[in-house]
C-alpha positions in Angstrom: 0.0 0.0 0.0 1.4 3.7 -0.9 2.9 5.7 1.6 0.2 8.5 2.4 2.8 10.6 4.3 5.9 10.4 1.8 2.9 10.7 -1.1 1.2 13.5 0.2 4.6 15.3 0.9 5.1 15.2 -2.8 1.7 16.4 -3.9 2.3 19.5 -1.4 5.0 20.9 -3.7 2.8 20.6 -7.4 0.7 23.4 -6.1 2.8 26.0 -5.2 5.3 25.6 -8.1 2.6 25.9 -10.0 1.3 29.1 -8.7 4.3 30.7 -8.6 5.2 30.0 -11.8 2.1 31.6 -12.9 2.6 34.4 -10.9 5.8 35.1 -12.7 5.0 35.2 -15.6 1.7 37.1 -14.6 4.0 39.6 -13.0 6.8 39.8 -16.0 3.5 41.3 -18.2 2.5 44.6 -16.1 5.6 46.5 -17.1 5.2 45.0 -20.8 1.9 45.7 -21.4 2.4 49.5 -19.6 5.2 50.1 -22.6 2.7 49.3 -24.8 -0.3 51.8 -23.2 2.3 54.5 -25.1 0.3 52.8 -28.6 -2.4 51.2 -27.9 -5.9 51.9 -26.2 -6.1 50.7 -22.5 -9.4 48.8 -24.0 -7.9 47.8 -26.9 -4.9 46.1 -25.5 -7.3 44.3 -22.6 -9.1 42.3 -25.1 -5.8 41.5 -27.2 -3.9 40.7 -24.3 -6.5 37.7 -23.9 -7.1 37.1 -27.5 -3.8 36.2 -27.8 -3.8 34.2 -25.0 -6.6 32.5 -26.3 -5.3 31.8 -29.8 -2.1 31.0 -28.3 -3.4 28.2 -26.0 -5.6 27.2 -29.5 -2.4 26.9 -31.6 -0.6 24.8 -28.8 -3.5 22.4 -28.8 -3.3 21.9 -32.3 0.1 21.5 -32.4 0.0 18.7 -29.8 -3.0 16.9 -31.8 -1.1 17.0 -35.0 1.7 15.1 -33.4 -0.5 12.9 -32.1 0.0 13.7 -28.4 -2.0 12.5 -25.9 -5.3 14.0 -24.4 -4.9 16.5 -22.0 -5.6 15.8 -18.1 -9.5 16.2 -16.9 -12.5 16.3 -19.3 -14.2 19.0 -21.4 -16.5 21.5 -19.9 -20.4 20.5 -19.7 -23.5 20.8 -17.8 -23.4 23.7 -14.9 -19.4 24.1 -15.5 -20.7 26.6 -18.4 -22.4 28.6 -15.8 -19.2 29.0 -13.7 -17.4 29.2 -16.9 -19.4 32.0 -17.9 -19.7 34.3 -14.8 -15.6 33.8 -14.6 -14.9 34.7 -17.9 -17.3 38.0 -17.3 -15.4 39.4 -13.9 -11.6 38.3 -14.9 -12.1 37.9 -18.6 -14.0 40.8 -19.6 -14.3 43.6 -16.3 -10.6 42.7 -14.9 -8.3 43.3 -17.5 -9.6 47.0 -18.7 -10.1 48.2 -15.3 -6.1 47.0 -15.2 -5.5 48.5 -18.5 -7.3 52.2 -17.2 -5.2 52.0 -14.1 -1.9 51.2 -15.4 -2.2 54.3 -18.1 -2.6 56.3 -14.3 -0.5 54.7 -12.1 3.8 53.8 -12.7 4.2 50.1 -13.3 6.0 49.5 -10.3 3.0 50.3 -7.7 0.7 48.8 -10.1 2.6 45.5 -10.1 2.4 45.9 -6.2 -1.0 46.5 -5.6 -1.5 43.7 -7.8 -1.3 41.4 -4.7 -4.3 42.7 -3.6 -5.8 40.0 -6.1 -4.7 37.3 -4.0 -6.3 39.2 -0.8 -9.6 39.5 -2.8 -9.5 35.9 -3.7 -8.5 34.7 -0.1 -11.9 37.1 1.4 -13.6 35.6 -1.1 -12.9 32.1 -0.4 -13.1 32.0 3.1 -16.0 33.7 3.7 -18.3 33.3 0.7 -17.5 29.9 -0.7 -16.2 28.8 2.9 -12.5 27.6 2.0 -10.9 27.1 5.9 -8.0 29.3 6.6 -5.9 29.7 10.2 -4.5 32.6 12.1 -0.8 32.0 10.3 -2.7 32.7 6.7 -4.8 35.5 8.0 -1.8 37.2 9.2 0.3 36.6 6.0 -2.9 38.4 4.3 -3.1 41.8 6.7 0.4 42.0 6.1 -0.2 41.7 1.9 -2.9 44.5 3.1 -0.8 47.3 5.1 1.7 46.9 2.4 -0.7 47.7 -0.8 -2.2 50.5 1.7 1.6 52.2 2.0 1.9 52.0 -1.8 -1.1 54.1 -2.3 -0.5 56.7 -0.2 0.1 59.7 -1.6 -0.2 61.8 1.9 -3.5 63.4 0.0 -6.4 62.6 -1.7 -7.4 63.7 -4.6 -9.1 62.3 -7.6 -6.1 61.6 -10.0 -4.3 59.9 -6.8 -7.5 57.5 -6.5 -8.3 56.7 -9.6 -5.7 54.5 -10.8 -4.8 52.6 -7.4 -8.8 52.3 -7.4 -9.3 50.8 -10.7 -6.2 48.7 -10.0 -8.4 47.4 -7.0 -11.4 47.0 -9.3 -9.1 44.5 -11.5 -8.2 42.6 -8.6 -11.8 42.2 -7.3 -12.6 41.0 -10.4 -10.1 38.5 -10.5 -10.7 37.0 -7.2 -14.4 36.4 -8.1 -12.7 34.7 -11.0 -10.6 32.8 -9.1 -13.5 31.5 -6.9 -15.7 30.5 -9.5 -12.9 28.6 -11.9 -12.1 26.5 -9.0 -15.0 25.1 -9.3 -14.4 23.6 -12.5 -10.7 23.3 -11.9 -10.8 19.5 -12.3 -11.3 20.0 -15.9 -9.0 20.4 -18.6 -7.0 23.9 -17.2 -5.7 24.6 -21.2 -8.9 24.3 -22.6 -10.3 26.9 -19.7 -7.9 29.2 -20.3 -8.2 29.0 -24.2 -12.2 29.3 -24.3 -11.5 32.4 -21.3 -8.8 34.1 -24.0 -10.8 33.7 -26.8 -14.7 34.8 -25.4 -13.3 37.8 -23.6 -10.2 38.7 -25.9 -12.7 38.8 -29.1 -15.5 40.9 -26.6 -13.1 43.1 -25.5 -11.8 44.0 -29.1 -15.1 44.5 -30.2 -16.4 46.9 -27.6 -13.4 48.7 -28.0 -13.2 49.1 -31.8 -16.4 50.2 -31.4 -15.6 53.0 -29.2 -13.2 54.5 -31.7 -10.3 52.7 -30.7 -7.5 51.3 -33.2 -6.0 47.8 -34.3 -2.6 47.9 -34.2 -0.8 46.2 -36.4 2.7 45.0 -37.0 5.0 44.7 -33.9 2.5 46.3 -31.7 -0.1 43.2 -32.4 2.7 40.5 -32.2 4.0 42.0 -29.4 0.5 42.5 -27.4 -0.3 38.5 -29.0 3.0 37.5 -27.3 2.9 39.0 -23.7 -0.7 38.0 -23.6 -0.2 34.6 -24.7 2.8 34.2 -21.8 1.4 36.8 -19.3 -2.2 35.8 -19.4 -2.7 32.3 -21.4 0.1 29.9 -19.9 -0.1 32.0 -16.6 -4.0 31.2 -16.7 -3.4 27.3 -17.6 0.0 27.1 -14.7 -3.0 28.9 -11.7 -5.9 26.4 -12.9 -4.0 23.3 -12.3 -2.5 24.8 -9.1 -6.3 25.8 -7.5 -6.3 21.7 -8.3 -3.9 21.0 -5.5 -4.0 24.1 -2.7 -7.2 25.5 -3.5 -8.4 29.3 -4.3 -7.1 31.1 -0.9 -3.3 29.4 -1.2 -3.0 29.8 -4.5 -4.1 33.7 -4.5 -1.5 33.7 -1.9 1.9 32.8 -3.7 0.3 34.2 -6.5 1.1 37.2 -4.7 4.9 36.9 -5.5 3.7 38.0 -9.0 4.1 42.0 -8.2 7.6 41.5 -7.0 8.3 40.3 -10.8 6.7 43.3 -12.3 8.5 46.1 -10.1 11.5 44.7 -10.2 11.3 44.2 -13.9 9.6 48.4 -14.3 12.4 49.4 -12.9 14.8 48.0 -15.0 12.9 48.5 -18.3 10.8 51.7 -17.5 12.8 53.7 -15.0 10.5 54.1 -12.2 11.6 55.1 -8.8 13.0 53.0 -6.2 11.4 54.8 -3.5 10.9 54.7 0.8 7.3 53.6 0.0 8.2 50.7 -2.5 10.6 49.3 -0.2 8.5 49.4 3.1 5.8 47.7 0.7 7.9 45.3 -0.3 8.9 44.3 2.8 5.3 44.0 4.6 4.5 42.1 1.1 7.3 40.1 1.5 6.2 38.9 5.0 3.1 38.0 4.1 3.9 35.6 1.4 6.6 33.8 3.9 3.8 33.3 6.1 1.8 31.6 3.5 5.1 29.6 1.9 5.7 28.0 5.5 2.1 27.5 6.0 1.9 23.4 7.5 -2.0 22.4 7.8 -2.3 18.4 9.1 -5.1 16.7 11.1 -7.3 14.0 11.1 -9.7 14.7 8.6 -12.7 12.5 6.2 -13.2 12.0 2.5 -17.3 11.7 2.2 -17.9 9.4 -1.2 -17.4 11.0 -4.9 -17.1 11.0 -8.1 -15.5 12.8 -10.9 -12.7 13.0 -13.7 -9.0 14.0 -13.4 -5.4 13.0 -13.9 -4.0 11.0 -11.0 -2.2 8.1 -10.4 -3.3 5.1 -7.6 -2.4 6.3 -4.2 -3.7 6.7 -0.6 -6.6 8.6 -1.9 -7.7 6.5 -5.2 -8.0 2.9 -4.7 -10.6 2.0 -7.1 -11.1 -0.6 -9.6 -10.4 0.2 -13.1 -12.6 -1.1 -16.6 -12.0 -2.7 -19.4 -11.6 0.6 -21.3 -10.5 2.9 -18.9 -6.4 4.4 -20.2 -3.5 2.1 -19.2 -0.7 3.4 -17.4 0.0 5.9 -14.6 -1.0 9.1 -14.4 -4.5 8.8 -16.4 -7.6 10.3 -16.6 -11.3 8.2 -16.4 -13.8 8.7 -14.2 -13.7 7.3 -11.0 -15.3 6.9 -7.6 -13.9 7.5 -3.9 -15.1 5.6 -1.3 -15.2 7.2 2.3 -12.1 7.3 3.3 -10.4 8.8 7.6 -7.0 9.5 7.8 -4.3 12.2 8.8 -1.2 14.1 6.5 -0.2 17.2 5.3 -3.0 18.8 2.8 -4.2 21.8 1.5 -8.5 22.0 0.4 -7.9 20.7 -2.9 -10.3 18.7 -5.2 -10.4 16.2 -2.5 -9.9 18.1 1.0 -12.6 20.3 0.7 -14.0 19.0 4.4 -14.9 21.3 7.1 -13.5 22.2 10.3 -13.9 22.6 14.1 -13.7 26.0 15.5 
């Protein structure tokens, strides 16, 4: 019989590698797609940040399928994953990005890229109290100290309403995304590429539509490839890399060290753009910093029970899938059929992914 310990030890990595890697590359595209505000409409470059994310994702699929590689993990959307689907692709597809787009043309990259983590505080809020994800006092910490620091990057030491505007659209964006967040995890179990793709194409094509139609221009040339490019990295691949990681830590973790994703993006407007290394970065930076070494050496174990399920994802036979397999379900390990989980007491290291979603005492 597998080791649960020494297997779940393994499985505790996936997530986080996953959602920092996303977060880097989410991070590397604030200062990228601020160069390009110089040329293109905020709204504009929204919708063709995700469109070619979208076409991207579309191109890698058909790559893979004309070299005859195999299926990707998790099955197709269907039934009331459209729903989800569609109310996620609304707030982060559609609302998120230009409210970014509006308040990087108002705000320097480097603060923007900071009070970026504020999407991984919106997610966490989110997913502890409306969709009841558990969290402890270590997490909630981590997150006030995300907070103070996003609060002394937006200071300005007065208010007025070209101060607000950016840092408040910027918080708009974030919103947005962790509604997003929330309702994708919901259908993380299925194929994470083709969510992203379907995501980059609906809201890319909406979002050039609506702002074509407000006069704004198609670029063309290096602007488009270049816009096609930093979306496809910065949005697409990010997208597929923070799907598959909600899989294994769930919404509120993986908000968490997505927060690392603003460090990428100031460090990197700095270099490319110039922008101030001042007192205020670094005390964010710091109280930032704090709070995502909280979440990092986050350790969550006790006994806890699996209640009876069943669904579709790529796994291989351990502690937590000991079913039977038919005639026709894929050979090999890891696969993807449907399967059922029997109830199932026990005690390791977890976070609430697909299959640790239980609740827990006071």
């Amino acid at each position: 019989m597998p080791n649960p310990r020494s297997g779940a030890t393994s499985v505790l990595w996936i997530g986080p590698a996953l959602a920092l890697a996303s977060a880097a590359l989410f991070g590397a595209s604030a200062p990228f797609a601020k160069l390009l505000l110089g040329s293109i409409d905020p709204w504009m470059l929204a919708g063709l940040l995700y469109l070619g994310s979208g076409l991207g994702l579309l191109a890698a699929r058909l790559v893979r399928r004309a070299r005859g590689a195999p299926a990707a993990a998790g099955e197709g959307l269907s039934g009331s994953d459209w729903l989800w689907f569609g109310l996620a692709t609304l707030a982060g597809g559609i609302v998120g990005p230009v409210l970014l787009m509006i308040g990087l043309s108002r705000t320097p990259a480097s603060s923007a890229s900071l009070l970026l983590n504020l999407e991984g505080v919106a997610t966490a809020l989110l997913a502890w109290f409306v969709f009841h994800e558990n969290f402890d006092r270590r997490i909630a910490l981590g997150m006030l100290a995300i907070v103070a620091g996003a609060a002394t990057l937006s200071w300005q030491g007065e208010v007025s309403f070209e101060q607000v505007a950016g840092p408040a659209a910027i918080l708009g964006a974030c919103l947005a995304w962790g509604l997003d967040n929330n309702l994708t995890r919901k259908i993380s179990l299925s194929d994470a590429s083709e969510i992203a793709m379907l995501k980059g194409l609906i809201a890319g094509s909406i979002n050039v539509a609506l702002g074509w139609s407000q006069g704004a221009a198609i670029p063309h040339g290096q602007g488009l490839a270049a816009a096609a490019l930093v979306g496809f990295l910065g949005y697409g691949v990010s997208l597929v890399a923070f799907v598959a990681a909600m899989r294994h830590i769930g919404a509120a973790r993986t908000g968490a060290y997505y927060s690392t994703a603003p460090f990428v993006g100031a460090a990197l407007s700095i270099a490319l753009l110039g922008d101030p290394v001042t007192l205020e970065l670094g005390l964010a930076g710091i109280l930032m910093g704090i709070g995502v070494w909280l979440h990092l050496t986050e350790r969550h174990e006790h006994e806890h029970a699996h209640e009876p399920a069943e669904h579709t994802h790529r796994h291989r036979h351990d502690e937590h899938h000991r079913h039977e397999h038919k005639p026709d379900d894929p050979p090999g390990e890891p696969h993807a059929h449907r399967h059922v989980h029997v109830r199932l007491r026990h005690r390791h290291p977890h976070y609430p992914d697909a299959h640790h979603r239980h609740g827990h005492s006071p």
